[in-house]
C-alpha positions as CSV (number, residue, x, y, z in Angstrom):
1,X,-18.2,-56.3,-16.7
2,X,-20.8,-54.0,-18.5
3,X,-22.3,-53.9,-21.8
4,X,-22.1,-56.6,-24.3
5,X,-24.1,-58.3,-26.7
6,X,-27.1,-59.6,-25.3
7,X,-28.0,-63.8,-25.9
8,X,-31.4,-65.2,-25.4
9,X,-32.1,-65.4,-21.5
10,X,-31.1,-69.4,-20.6
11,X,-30.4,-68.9,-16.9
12,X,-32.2,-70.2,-14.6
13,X,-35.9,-69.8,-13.5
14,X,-38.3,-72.2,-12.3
15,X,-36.3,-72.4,-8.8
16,X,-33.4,-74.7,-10.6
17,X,-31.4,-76.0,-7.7
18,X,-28.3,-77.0,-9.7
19,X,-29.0,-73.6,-11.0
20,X,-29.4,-71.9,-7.8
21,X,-26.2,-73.6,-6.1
22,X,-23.9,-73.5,-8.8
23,X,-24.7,-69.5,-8.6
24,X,-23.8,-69.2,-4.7
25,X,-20.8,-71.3,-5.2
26,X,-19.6,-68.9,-8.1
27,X,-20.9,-65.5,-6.9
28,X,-19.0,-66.2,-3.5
29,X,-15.9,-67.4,-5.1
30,X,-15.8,-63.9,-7.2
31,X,-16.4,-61.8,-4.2
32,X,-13.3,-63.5,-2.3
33,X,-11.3,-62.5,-5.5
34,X,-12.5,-59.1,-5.3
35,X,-11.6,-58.7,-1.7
36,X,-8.6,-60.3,-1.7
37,X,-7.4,-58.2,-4.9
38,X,-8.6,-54.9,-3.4
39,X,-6.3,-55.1,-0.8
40,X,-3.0,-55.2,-3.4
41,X,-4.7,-51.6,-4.7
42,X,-1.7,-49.2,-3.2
43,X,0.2,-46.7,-4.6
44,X,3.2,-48.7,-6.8
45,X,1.3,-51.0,-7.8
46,X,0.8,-52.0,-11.7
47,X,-2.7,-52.9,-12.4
48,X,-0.6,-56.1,-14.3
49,X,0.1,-57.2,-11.0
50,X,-3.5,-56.9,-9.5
51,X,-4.2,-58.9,-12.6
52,X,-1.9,-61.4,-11.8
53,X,-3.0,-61.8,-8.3
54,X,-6.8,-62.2,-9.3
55,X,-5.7,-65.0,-11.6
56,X,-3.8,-67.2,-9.0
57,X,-5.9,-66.6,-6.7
58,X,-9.1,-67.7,-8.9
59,X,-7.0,-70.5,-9.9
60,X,-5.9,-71.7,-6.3
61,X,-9.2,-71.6,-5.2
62,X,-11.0,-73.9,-7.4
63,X,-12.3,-71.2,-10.2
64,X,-11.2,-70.6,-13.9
65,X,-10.9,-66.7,-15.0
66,X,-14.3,-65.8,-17.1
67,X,-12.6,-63.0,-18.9
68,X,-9.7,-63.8,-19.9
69,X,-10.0,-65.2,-24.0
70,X,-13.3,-63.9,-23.2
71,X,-14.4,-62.5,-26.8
72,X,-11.0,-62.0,-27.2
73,X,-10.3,-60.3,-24.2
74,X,-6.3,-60.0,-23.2
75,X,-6.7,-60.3,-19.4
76,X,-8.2,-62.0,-16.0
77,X,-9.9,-58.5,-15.1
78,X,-10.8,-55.1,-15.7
79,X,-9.1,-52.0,-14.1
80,X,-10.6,-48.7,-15.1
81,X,-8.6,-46.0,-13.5
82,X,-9.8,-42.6,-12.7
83,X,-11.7,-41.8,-16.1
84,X,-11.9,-45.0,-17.4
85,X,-15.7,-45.7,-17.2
86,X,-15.4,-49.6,-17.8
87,X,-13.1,-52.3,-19.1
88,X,-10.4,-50.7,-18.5
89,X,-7.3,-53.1,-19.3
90,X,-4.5,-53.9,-16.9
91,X,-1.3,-52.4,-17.8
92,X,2.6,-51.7,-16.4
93,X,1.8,-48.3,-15.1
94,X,2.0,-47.7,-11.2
95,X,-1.6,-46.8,-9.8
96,X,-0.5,-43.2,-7.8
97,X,-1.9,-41.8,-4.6
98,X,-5.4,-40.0,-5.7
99,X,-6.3,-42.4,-8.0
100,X,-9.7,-44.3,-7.9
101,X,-9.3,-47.7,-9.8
102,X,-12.7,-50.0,-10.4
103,X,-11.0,-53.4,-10.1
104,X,-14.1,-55.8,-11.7
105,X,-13.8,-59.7,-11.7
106,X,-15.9,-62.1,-13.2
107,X,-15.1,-65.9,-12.6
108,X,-17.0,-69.6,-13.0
109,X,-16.8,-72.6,-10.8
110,X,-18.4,-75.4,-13.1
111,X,-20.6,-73.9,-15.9
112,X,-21.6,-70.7,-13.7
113,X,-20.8,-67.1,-13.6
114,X,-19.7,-64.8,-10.6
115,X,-19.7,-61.4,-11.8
116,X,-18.8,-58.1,-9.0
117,X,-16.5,-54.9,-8.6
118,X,-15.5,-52.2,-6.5
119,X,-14.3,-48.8,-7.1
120,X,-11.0,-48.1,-4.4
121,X,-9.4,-45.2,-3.8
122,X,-5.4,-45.2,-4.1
123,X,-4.6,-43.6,-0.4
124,X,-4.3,-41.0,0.7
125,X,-6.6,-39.3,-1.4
126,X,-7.4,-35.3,-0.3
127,X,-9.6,-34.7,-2.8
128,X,-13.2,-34.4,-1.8
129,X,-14.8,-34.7,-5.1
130,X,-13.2,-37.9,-5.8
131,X,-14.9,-39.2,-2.4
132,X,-17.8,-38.0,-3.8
133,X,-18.3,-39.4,-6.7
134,X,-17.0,-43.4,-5.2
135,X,-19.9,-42.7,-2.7
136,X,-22.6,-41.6,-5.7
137,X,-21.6,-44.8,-7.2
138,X,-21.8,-46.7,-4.3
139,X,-25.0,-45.3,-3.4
140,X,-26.7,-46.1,-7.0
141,X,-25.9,-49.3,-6.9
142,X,-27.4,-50.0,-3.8
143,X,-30.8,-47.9,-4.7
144,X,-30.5,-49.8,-7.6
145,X,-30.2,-53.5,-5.8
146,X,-33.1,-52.2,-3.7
147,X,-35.9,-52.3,-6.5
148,X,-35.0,-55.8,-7.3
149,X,-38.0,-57.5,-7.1
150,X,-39.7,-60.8,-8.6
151,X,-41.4,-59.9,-11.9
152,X,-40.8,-56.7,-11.2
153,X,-39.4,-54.4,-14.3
154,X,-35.7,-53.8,-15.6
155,X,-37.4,-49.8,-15.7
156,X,-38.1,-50.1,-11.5
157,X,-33.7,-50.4,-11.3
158,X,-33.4,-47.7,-13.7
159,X,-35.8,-45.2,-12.0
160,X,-34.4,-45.9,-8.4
161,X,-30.7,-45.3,-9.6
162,X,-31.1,-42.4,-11.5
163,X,-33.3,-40.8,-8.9
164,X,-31.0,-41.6,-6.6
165,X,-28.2,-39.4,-8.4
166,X,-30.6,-36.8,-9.2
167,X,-31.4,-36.2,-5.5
168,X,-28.5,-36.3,-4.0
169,X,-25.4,-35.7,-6.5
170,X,-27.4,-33.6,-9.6
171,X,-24.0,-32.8,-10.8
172,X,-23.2,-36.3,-11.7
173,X,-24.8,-38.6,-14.0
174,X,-25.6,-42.1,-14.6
175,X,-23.9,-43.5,-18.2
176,X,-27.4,-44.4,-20.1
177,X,-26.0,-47.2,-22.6
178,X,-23.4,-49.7,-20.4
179,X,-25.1,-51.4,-17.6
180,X,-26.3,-54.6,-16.0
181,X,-26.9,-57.8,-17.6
182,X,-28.7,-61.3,-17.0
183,X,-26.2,-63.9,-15.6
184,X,-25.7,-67.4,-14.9
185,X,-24.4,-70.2,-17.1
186,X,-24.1,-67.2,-20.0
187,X,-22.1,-64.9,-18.7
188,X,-24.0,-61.8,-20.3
189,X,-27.4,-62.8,-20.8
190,X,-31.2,-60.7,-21.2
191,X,-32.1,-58.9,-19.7
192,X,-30.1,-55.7,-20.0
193,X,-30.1,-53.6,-16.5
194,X,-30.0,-49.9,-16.9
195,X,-29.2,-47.4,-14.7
196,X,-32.6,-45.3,-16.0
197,X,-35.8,-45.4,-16.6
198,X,-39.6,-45.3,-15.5
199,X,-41.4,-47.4,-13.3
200,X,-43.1,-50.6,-14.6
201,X,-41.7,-50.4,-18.1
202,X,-38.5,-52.5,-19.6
203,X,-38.2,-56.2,-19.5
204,X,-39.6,-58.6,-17.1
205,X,-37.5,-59.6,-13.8
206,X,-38.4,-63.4,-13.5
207,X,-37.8,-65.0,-10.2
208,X,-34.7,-67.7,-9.5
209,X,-32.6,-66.0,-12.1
210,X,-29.8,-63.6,-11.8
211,X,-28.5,-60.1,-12.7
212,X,-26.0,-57.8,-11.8
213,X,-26.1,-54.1,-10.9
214,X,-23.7,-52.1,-11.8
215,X,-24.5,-48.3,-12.6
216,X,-21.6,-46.4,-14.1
217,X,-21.6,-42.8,-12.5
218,X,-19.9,-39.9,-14.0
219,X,-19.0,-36.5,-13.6
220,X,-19.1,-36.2,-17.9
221,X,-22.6,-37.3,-19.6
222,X,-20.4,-37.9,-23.0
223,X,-17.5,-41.1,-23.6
224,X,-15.8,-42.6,-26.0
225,X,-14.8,-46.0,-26.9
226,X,-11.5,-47.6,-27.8
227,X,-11.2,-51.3,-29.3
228,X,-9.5,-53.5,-27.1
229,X,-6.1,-55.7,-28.5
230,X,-7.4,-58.8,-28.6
231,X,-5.6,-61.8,-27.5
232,X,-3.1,-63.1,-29.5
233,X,-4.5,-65.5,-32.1
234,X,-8.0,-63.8,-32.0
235,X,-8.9,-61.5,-35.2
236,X,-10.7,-59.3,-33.4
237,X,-12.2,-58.2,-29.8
238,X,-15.3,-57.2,-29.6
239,X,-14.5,-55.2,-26.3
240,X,-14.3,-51.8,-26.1
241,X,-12.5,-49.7,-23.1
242,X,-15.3,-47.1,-22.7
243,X,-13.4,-43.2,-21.2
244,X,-15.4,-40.3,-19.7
245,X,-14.8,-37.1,-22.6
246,X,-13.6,-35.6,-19.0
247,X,-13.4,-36.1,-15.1
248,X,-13.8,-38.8,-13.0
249,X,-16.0,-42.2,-13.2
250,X,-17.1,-44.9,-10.8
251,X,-18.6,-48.3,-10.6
252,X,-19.7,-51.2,-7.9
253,X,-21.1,-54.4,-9.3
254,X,-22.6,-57.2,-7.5
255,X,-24.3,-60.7,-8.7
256,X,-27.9,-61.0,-7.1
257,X,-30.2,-63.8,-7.2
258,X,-34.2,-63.0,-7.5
259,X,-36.2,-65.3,-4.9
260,X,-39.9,-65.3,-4.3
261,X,-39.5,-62.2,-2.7
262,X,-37.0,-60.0,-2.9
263,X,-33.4,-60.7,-3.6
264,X,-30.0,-62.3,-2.4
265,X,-26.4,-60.3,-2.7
266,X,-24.1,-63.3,-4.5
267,X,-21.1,-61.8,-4.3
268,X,-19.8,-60.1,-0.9
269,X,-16.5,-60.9,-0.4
């Protein structure tokens, strides 16, 4: 799940163990969710029932759903279809073949956060520029993951995803304002991960903590944002559904854990 409001960084540091366990336990947990759900993604299927099938699963499997209630939020995950650049809610409309559908999940075992997602494509897709821009995504997010590094800068994640895009897709381009965030027993936390920047500036990236990557590439610079209906009994949701102004979008996501010297993928299912 992308951008929110930001709370003072609390998670982890100082090589925690609880801290670092608790993480393993929840990033693993959210990519078995993931994996599991992705394979429900078919043409005729409502993004309702994927939603449904995240939330037993979580359930069954010794987790509680992080998003739903979440702020208000209505639902156990996000599916943002085709132009829908994030939090896009589940709904009773049959996913079609040639759709792409980012399917995110975010769940906690104990007091700690596992945050992923994946962009699928509804089969059979024929369309090459839809392949195209799943692989962009797929391919910032991992340049992204690869400048992770203890106290390293927020700016080094930027630069390498961006650059990435620029290279090899320049027709696409990264969304500037919804990105990463800090993660742990907060579920968004400091520091905010962008998908641009330069080299050696942003926030500090302190060792045993986590973030998540998740770069949002588009084929339209501009979007717009639509408030979400909360859940019942909340006044308000202070999520917004964020929609390319045109053409396609796409997102992966993954949990990572900063070590001494590099980093640690949380969340493969």
């Amino acid at each position: 799940m992308g951008r929110m409001k930001l709370r003072p960084q609390k998670n982890g540091g100082g090589k925690d163990m609880n801290f670092i366990l608790g993480m393993i336990k929840a990033g693993k947990l959210a990519g078995r969710v993931l994996a599991h759900v992705c394979t429900f993604a078919k043409a005729g299927v409502t993004t309702l029932e994927l939603d449904k099938i995240a939330h037993d699963f979580t359930l069954s499997n010794g987790g509680t759903n992080a998003c739903l209630g979440y702020r208000g939020y209505p639902n156990t995950i996000c599916t943002s279809v085709n132009g829908v650049m994030c939090h896009g809610v589940p709904d009773a409309l049959p996913l079609k073949a040639g759709d792409i559908v980012n399917i995110d999940v975010t769940v906690k075992v104990g007091p700690f956060h596992g945050d992923t997602s994946r962009t699928v494509f509804i089969a059979p897709v024929t369309d090459g520029k839809v392949h195209r821009i799943v692989n962009a995504a797929y391919g910032a997010q991992q340049a992204g993951m690869a400048a992770v590094r203890p106290m390293g800068r927020t700016g080094d994640i930027g630069f390498a995803t961006e650059s990435y895009i620029k290279k090899m897709y320049p027709e696409l381009h990264v969304v500037k304002d919804i990105g990463g965030h800090g993660i742990g027993r907060i579920f968004h936390d400091k520091p905010f991960i962008p998908a641009f920047g330069n080299i050696g500036t942003g926030e500090l990236i302190r060792p045993w903590t986590c973030l998540t990557v998740e770069p949002i590439v588009s084929e339209c610079p501009e979007h717009r944002e639509t408030v979400i209906q909360p859940l019942e009994g909340h006044t308000h949701c202070e999520i917004t559904v964020a929609t390319a102004q045109w053409g396609l979008a796409a997102q992966f996501e993954h949990t990572v854990l900063v070590t001494d010297t590099g980093y640690e993928i949380l969340t493969l299912g």
